[in-house]
C-alpha positions as CSV (number, residue, x, y, z in Angstrom):
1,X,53.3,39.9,113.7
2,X,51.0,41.3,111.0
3,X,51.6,44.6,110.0
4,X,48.7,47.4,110.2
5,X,48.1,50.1,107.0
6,X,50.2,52.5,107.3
7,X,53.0,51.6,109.4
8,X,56.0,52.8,108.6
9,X,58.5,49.7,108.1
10,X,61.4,50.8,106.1
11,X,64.0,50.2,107.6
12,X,62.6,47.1,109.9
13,X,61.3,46.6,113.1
14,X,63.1,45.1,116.5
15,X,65.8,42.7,115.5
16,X,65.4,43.3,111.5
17,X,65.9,47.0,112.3
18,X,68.6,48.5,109.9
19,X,71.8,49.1,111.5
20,X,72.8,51.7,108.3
21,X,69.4,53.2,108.8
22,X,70.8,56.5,110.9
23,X,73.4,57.1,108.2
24,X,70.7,56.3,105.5
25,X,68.8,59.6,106.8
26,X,71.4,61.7,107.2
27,X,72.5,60.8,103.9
28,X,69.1,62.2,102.6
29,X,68.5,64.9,105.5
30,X,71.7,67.1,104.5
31,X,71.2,67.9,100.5
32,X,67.5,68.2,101.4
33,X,68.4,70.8,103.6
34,X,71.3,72.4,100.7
35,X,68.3,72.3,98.0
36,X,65.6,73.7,100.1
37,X,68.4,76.5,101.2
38,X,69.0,77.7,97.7
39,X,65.1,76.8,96.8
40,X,64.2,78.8,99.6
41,X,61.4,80.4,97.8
42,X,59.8,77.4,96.0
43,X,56.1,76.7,96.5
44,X,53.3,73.7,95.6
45,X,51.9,74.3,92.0
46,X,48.7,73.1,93.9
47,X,47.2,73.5,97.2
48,X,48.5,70.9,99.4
49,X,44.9,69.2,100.0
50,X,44.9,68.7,95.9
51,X,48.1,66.8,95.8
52,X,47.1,63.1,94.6
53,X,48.8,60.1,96.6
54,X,49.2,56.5,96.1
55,X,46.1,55.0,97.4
56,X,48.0,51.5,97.7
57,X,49.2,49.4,100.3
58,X,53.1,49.2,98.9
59,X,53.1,52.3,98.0
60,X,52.8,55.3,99.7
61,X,53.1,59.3,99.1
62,X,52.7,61.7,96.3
63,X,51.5,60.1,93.2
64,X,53.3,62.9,90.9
């Protein structure tokens, strides 16, 4: 099964699926939430349509 761009396959698909991978986000959800709590007031430097991204098929997201 070939995979299309952009399809998100971190943690697996169907019987590869990550067993951790509900802990994994928590993990990651609940100091995100901590640090945007007390950085309740922080902002882009740059308008959001001016952020640059990986234009890459292994990676993906912000480029800086």
């Amino acid at each position: 099964m070939a995979q299309s761009v952009g399809t998100h396959i971190t943690f697996g698909r169907f019987e590869h699926f990550c067993l951790g991978s509900s802990i994994a986000r928590l993990e990651l959800r609940i100091p995100a939430e901590l640090l945007l709590e007390r950085l309740g007031d922080i902002t882009l430097a740059v308008p959001v349509d001016e952020v640059p991204h990986h234009r890459s098929f292994v990676l993906r997201g912000p480029a800086s």
